[in-house]
N, CA, C and O atoms as CSV, one atom per row, in Angstrom:
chain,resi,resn,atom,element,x,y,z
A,1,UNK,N,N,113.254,96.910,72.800
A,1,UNK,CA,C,112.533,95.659,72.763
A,1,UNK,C,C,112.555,95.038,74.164
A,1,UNK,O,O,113.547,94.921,74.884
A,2,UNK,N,N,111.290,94.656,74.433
A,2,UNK,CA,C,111.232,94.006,75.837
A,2,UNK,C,C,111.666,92.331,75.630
A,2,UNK,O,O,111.739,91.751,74.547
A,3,UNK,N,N,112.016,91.543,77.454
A,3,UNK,CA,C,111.971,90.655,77.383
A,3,UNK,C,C,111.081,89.685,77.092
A,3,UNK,O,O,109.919,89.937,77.410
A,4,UNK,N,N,111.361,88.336,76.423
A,4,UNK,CA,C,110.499,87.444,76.490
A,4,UNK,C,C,109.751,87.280,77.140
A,4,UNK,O,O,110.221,87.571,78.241
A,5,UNK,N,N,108.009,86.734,77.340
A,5,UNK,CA,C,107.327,86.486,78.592
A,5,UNK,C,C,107.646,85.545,79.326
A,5,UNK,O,O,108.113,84.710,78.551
A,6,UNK,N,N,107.698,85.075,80.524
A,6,UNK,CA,C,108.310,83.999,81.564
A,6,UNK,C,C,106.532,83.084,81.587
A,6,UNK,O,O,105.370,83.284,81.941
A,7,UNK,N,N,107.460,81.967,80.898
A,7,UNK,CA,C,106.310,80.423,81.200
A,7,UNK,C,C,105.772,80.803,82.763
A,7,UNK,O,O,106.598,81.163,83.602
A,8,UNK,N,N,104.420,80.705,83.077
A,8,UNK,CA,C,103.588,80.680,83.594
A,8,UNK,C,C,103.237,78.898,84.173
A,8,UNK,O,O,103.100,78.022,83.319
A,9,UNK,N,N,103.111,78.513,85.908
A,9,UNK,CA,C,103.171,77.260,85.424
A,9,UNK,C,C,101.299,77.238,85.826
A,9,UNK,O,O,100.525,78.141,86.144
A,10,UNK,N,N,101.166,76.137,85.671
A,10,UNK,CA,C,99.894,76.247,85.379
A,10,UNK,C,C,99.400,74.598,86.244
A,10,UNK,O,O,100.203,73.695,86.008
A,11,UNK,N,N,98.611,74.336,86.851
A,11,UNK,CA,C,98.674,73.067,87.403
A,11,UNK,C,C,97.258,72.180,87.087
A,11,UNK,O,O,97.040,71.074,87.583
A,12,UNK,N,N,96.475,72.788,86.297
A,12,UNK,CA,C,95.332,72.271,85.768
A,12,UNK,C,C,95.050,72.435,84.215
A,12,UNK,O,O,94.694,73.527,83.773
A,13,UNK,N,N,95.140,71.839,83.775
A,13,UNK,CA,C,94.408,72.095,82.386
A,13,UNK,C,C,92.762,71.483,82.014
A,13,UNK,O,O,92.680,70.256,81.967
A,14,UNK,N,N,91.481,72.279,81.755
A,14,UNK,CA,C,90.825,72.066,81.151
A,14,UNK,C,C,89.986,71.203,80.704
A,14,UNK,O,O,89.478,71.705,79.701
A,15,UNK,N,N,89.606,70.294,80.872
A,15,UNK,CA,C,88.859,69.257,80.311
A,15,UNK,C,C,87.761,70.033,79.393
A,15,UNK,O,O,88.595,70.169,78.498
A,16,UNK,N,N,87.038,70.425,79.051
A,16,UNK,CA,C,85.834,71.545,78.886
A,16,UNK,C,C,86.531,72.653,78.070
A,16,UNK,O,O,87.126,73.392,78.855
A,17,UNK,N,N,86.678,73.034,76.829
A,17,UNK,CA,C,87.293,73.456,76.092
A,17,UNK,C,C,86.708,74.934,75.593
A,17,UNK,O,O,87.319,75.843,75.030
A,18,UNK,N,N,85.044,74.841,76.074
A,18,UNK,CA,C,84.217,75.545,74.804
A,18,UNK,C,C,82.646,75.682,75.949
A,18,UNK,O,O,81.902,74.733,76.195
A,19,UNK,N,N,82.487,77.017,76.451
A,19,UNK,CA,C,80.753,77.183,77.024
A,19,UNK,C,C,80.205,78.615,75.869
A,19,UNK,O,O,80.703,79.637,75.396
A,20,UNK,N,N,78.844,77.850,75.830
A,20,UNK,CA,C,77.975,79.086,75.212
A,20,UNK,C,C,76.854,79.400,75.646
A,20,UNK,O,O,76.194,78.650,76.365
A,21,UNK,N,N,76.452,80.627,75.249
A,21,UNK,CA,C,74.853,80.593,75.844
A,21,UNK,C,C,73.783,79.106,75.029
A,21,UNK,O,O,73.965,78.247,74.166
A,22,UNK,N,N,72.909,79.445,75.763
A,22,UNK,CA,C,72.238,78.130,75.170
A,22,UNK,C,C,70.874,79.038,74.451
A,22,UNK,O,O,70.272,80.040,74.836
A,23,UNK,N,N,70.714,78.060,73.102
A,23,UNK,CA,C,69.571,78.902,72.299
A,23,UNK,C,C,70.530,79.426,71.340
A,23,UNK,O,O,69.736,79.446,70.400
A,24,UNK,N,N,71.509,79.825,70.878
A,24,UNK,CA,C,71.803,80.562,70.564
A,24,UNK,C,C,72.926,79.283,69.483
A,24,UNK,O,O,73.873,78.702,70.014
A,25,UNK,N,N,72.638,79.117,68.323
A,25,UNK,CA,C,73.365,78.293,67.349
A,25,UNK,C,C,75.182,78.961,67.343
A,25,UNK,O,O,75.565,80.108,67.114
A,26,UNK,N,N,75.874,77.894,67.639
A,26,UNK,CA,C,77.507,78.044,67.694
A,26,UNK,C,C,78.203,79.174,66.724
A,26,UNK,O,O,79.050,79.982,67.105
A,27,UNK,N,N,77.561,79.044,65.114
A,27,UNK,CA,C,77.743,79.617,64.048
A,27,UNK,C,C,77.893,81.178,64.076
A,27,UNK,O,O,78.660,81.983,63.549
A,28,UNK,N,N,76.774,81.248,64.964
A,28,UNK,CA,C,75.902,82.512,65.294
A,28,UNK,C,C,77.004,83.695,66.216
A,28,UNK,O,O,76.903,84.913,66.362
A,29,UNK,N,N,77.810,82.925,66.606
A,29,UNK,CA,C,77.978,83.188,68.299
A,29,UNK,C,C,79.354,84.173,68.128
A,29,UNK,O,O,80.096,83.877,67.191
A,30,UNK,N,N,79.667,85.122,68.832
A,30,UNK,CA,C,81.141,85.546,69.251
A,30,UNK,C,C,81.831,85.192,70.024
A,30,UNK,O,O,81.455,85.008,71.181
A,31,UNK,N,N,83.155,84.969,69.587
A,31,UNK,CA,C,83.763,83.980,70.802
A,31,UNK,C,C,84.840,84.806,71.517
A,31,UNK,O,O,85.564,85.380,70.704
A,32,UNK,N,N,85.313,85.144,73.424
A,32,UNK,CA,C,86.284,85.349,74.248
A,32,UNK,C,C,86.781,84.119,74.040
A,32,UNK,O,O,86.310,82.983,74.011
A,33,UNK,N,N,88.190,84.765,73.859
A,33,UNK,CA,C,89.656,83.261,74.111
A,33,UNK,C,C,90.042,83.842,75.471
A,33,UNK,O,O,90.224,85.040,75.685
A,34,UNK,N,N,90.191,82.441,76.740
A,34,UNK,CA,C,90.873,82.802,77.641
A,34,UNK,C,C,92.055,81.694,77.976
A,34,UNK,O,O,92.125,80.477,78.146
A,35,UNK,N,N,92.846,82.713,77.972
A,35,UNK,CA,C,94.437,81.555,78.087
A,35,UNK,C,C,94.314,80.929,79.020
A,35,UNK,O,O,93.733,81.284,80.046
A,36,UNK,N,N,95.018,79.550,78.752
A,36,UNK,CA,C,94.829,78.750,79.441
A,36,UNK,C,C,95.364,79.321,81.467
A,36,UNK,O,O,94.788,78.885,82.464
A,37,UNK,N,N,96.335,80.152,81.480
A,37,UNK,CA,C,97.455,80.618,82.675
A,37,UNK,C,C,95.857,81.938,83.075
A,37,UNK,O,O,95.786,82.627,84.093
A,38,UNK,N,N,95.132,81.921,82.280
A,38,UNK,CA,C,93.665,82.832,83.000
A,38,UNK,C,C,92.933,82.130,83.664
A,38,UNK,O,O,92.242,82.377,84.652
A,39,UNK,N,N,93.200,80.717,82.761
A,39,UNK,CA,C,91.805,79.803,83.481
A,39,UNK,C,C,92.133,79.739,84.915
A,39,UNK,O,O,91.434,80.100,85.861
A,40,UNK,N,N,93.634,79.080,84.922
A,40,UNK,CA,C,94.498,78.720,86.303
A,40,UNK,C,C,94.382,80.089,87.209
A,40,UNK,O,O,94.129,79.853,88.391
A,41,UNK,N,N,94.499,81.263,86.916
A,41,UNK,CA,C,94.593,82.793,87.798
A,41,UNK,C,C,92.874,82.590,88.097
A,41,UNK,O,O,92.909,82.892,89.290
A,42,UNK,N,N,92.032,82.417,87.943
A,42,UNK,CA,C,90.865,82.090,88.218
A,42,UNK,C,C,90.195,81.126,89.208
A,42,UNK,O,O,89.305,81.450,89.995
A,43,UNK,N,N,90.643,80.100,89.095
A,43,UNK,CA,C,91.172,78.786,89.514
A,43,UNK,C,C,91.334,78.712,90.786
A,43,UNK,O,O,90.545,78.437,91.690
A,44,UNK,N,N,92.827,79.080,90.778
A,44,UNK,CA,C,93.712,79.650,91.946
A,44,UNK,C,C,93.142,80.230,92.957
A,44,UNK,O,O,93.084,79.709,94.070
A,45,UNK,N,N,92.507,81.745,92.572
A,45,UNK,CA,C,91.835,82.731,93.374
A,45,UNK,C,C,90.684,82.163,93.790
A,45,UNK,O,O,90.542,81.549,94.847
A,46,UNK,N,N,89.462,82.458,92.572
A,46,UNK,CA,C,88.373,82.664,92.880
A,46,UNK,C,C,87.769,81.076,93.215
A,46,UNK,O,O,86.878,81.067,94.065
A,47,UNK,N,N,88.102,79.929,92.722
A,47,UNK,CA,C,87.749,78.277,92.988
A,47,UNK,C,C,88.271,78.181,94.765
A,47,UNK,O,O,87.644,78.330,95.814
A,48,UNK,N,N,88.982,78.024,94.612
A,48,UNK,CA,C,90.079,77.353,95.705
A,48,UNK,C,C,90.035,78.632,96.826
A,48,UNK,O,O,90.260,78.290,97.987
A,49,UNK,N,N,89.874,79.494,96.683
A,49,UNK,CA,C,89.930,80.805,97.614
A,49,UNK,C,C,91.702,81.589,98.170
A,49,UNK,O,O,91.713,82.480,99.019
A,50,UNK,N,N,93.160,81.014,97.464
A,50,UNK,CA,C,93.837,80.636,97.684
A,50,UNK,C,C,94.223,82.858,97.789
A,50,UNK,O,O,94.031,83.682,96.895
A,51,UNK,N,N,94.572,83.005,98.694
A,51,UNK,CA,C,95.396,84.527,98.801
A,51,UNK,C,C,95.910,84.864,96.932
A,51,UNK,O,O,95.817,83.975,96.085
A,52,UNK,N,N,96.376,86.153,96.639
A,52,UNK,CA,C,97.430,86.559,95.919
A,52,UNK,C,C,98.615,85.885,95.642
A,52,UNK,O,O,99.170,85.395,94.659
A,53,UNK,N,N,98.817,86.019,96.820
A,53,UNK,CA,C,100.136,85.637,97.090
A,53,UNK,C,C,100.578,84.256,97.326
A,53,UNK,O,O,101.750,83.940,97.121
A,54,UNK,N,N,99.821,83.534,97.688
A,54,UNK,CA,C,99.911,82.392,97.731
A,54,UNK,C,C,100.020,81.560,95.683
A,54,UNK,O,O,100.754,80.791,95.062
A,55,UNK,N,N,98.794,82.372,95.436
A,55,UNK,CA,C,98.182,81.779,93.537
A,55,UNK,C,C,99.270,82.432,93.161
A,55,UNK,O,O,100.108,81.589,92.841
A,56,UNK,N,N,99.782,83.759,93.008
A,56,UNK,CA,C,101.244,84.162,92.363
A,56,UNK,C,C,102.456,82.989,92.819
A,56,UNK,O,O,103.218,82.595,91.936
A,57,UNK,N,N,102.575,82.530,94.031
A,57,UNK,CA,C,103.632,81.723,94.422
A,57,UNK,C,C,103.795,80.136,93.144
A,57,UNK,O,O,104.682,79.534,92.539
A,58,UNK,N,N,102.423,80.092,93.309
A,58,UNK,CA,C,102.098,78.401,92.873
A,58,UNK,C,C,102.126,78.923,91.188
A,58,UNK,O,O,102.481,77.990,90.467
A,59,UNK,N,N,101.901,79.894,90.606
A,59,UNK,CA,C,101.738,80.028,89.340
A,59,UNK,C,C,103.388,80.668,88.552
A,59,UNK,O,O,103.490,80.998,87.371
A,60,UNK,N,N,104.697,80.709,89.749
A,60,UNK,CA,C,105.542,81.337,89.497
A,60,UNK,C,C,105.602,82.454,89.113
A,60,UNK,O,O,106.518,82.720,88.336
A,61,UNK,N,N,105.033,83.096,89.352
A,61,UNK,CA,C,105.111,85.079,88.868
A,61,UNK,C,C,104.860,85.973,89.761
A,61,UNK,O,O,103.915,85.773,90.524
A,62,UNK,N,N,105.364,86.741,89.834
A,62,UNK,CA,C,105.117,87.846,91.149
A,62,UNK,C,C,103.527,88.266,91.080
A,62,UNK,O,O,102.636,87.836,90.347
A,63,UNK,N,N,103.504,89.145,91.993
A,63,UNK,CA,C,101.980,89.665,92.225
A,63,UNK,C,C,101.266,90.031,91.324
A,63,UNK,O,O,100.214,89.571,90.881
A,64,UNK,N,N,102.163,91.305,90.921
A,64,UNK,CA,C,101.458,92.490,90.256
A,64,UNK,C,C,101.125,91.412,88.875
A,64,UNK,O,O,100.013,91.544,88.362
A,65,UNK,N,N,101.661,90.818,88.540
A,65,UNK,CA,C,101.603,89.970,87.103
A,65,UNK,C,C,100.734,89.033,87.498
A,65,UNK,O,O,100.095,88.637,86.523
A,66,UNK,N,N,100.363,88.398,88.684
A,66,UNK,CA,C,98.857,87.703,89.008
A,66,UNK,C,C,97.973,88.469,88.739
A,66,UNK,O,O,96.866,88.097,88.349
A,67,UNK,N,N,98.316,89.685,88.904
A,67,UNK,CA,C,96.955,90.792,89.353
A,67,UNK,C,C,96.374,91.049,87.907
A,67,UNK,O,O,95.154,91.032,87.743
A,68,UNK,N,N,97.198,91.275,86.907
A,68,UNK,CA,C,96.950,91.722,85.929
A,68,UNK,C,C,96.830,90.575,84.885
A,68,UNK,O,O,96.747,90.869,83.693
A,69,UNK,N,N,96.817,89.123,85.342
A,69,UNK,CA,C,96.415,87.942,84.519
A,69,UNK,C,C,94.497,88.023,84.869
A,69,UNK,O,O,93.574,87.973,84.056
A,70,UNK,N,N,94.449,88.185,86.659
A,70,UNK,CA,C,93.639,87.729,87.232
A,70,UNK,C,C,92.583,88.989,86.755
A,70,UNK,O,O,91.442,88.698,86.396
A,71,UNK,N,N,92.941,90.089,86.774
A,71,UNK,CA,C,92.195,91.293,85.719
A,71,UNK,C,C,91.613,90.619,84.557
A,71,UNK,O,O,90.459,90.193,84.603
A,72,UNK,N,N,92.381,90.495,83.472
A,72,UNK,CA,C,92.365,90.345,82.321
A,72,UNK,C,C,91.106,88.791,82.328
A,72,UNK,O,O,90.033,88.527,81.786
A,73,UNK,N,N,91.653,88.399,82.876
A,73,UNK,CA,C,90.634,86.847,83.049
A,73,UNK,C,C,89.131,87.300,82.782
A,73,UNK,O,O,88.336,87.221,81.846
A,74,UNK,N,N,89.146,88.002,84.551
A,74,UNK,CA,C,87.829,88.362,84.672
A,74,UNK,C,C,86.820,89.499,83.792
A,74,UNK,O,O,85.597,89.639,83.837
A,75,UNK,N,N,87.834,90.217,83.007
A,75,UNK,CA,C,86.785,91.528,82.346
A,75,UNK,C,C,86.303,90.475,80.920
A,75,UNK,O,O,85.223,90.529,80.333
A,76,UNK,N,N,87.623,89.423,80.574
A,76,UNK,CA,C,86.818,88.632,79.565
A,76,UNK,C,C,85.678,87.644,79.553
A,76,UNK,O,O,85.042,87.175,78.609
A,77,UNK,N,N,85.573,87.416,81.099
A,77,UNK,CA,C,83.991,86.560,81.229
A,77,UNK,C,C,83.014,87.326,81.575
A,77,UNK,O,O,81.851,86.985,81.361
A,78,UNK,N,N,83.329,88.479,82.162
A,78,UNK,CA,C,82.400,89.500,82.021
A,78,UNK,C,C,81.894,89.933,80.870
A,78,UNK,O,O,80.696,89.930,80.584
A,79,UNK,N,N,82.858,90.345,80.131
A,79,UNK,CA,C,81.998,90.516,78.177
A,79,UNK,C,C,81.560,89.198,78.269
A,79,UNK,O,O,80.407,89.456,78.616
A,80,UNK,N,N,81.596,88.054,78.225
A,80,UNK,CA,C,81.297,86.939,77.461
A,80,UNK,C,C,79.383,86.772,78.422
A,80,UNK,O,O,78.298,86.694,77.845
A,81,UNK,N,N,79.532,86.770,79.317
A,81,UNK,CA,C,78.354,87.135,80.505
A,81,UNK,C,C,77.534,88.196,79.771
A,81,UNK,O,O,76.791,87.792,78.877
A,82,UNK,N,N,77.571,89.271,79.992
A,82,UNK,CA,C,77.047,90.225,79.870
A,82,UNK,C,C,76.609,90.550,78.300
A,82,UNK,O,O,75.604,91.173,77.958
A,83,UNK,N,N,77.384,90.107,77.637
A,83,UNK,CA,C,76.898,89.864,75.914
A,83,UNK,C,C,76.855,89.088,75.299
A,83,UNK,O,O,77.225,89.190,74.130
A,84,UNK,N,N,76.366,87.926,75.828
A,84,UNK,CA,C,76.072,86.608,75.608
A,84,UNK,C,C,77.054,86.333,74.295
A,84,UNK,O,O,76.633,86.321,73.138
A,85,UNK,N,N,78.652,86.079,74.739
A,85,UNK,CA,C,79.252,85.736,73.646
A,85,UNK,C,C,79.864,83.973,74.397
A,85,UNK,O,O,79.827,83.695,75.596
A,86,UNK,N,N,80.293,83.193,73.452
A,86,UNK,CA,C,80.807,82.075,73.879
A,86,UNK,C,C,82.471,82.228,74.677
A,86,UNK,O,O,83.204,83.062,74.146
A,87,UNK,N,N,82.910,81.646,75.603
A,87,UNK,CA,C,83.957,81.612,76.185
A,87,UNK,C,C,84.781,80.233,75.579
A,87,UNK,O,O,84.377,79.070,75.585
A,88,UNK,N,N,85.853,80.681,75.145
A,88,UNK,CA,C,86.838,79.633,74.321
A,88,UNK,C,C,88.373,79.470,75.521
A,88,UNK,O,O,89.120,80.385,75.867
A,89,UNK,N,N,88.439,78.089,75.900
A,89,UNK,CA,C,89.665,78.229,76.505
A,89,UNK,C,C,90.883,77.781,75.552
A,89,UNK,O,O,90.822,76.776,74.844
A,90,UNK,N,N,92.239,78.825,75.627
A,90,UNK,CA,C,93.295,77.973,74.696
A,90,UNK,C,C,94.417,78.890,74.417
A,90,UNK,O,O,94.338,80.115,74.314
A,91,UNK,N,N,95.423,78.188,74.312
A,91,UNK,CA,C,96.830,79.082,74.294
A,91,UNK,C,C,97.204,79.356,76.097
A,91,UNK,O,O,96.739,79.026,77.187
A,92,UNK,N,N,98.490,80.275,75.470
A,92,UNK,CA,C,98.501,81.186,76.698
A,92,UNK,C,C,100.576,80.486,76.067
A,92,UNK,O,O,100.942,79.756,75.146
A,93,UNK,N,N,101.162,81.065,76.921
A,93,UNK,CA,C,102.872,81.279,77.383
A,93,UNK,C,C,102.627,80.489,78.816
A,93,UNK,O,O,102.828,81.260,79.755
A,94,UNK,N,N,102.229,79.098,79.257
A,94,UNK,CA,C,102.393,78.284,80.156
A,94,UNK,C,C,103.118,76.855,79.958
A,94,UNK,O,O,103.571,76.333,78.939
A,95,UNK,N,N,103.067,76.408,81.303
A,95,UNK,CA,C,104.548,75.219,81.662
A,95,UNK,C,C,103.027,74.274,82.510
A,95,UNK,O,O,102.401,74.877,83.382
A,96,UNK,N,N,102.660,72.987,82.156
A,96,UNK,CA,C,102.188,72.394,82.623
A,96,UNK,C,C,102.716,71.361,83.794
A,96,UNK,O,O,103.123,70.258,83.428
A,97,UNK,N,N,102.718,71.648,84.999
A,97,UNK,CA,C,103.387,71.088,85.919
A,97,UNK,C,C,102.774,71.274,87.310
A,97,UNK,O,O,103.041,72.112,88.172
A,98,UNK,N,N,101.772,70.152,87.305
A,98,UNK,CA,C,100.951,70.084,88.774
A,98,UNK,C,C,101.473,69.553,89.744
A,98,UNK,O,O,102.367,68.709,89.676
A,99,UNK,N,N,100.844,70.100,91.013
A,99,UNK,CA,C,101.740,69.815,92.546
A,99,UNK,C,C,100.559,69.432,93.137
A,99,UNK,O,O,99.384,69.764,92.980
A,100,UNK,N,N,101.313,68.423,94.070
A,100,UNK,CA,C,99.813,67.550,95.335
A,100,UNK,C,C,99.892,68.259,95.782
A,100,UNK,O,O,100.841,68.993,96.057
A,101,UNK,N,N,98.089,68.248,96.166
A,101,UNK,CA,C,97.447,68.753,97.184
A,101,UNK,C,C,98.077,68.579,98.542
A,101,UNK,O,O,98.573,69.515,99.168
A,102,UNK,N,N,98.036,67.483,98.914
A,102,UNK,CA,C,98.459,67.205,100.489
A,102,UNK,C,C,99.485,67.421,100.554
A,102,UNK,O,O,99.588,68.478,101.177
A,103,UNK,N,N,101.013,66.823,100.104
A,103,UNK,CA,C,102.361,67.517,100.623
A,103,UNK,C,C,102.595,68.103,99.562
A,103,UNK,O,O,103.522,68.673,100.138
A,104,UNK,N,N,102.669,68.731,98.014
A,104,UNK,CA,C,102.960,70.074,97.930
A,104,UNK,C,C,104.407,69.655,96.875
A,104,UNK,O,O,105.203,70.533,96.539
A,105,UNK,N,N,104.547,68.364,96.496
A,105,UNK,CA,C,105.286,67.845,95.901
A,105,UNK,C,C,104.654,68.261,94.086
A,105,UNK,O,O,103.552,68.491,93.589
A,106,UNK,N,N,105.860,68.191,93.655
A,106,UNK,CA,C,105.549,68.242,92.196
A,106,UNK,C,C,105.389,66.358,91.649
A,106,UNK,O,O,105.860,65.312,92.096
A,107,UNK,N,N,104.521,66.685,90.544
A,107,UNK,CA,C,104.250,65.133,90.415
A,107,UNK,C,C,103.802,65.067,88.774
A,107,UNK,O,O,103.730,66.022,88.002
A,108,UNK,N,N,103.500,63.510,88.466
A,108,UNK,CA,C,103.438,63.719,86.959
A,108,UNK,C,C,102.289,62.733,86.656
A,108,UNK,O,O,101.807,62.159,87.632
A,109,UNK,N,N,101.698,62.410,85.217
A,109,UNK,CA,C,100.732,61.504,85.369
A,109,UNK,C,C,100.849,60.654,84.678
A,109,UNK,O,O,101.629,60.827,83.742
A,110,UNK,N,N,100.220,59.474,84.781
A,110,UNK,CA,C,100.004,58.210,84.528
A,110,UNK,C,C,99.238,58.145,83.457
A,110,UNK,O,O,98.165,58.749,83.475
A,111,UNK,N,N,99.518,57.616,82.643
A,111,UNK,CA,C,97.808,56.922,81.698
A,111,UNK,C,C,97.624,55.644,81.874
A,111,UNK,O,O,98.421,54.711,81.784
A,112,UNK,N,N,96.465,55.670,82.141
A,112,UNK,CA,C,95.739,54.000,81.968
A,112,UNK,C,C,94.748,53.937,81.490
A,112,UNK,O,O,94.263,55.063,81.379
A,113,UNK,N,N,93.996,53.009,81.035
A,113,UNK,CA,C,92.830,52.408,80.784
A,113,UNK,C,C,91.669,52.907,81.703
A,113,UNK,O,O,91.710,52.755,82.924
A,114,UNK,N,N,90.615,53.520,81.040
A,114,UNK,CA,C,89.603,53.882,81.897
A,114,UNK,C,C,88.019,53.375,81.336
A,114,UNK,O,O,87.973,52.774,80.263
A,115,UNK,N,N,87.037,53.580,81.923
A,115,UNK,CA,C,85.777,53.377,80.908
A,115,UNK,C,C,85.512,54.156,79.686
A,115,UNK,O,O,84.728,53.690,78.859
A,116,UNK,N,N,86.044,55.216,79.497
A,116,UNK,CA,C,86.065,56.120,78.628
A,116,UNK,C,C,87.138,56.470,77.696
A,116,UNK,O,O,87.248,57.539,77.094
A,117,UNK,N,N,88.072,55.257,77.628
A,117,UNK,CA,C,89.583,55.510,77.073
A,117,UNK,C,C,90.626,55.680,77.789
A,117,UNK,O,O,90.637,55.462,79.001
A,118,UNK,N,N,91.945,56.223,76.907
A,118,UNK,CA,C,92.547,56.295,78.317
A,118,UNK,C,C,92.351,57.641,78.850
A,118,UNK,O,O,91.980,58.654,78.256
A,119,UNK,N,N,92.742,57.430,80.377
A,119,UNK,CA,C,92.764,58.411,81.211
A,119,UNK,C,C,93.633,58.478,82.265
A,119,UNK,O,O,94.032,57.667,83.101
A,120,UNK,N,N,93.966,60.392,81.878
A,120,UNK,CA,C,94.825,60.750,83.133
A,120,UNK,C,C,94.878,60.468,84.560
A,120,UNK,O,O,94.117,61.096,85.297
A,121,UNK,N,N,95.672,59.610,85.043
A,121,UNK,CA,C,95.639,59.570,86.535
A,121,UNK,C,C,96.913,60.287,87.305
A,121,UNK,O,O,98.092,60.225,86.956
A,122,UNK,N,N,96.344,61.007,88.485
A,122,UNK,CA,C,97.747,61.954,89.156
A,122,UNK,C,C,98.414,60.792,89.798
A,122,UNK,O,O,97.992,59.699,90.178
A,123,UNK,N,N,99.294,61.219,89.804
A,123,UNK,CA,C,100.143,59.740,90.798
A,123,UNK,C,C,101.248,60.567,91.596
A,123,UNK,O,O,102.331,60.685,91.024
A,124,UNK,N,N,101.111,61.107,92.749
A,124,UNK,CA,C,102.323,61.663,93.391
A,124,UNK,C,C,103.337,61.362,93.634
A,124,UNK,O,O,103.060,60.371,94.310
A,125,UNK,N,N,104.994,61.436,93.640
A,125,UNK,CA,C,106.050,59.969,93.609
A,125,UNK,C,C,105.940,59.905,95.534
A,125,UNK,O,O,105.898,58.775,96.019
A,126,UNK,N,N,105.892,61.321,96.664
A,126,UNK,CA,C,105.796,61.338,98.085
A,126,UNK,C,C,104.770,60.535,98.439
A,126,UNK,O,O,105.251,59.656,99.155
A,127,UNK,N,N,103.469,60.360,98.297
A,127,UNK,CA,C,102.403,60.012,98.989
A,127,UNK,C,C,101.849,59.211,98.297
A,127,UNK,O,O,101.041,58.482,98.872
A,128,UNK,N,N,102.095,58.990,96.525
A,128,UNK,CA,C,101.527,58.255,95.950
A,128,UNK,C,C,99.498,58.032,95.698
A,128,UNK,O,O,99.060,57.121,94.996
């Protein structure tokens, strides 16, 4: 029996839960689940342009285990692309714990009052 999987940290979660082709009734549809620690290996890399090694650093896991999140990510939006199925984000073995941009500090968030309810605000404790 192998070890447990190691929490994945993850520094974004999601707003946007659910894309489909359009035309095509929800009911109708096949759905890819991509874990949430895929969205982030995605994210990481292909958004932000951030090295391997750098997105393995920030996501806590060695390479080869980026490589093979950052695999797995991409062959499932590829089916979802290529056979017009819906892409579902959700789950995954992750640790939600975002770090500022500018100094690199771990940080936590705020709720307040927004026009839309409440809403998350980052609040860094270094730079604020």
């Amino acid at each position: 029996m192998g070890r447990p999987p190691k929490e994945r940290r993850v520094g974004y979660i999601p707003e946007v839960k659910f894309f489909k082709p359009v035309g095509i009734p929800k009911r109708e549809l096949k759905e890819v689940s991509l874990t949430i620690e895929e969205v982030e290996a995605i994210r990481l890399k292909d958004k932000k342009g951030l090295t391997q090694q750098e997105a393995s650093e920030r996501m806590e896991v060695s390479r080869p285990t980026f490589q093979r999140i950052l695999t797995e990510a991409r062959k499932k939006i590829t089916e979802a692309l290529i056979e017009g199925k819906a892409l579902k984000f959700r789950g995954g073995n992750y640790k939600f714990k975002p770090r500022c941009v500018k100094c690199g500090n771990d940080f936590t968030y705020k709720q307040r009052s927004g026009r839309q309810g409440w809403e998350n605000k980052e609040v860094c404790p270094e730079c604020d």
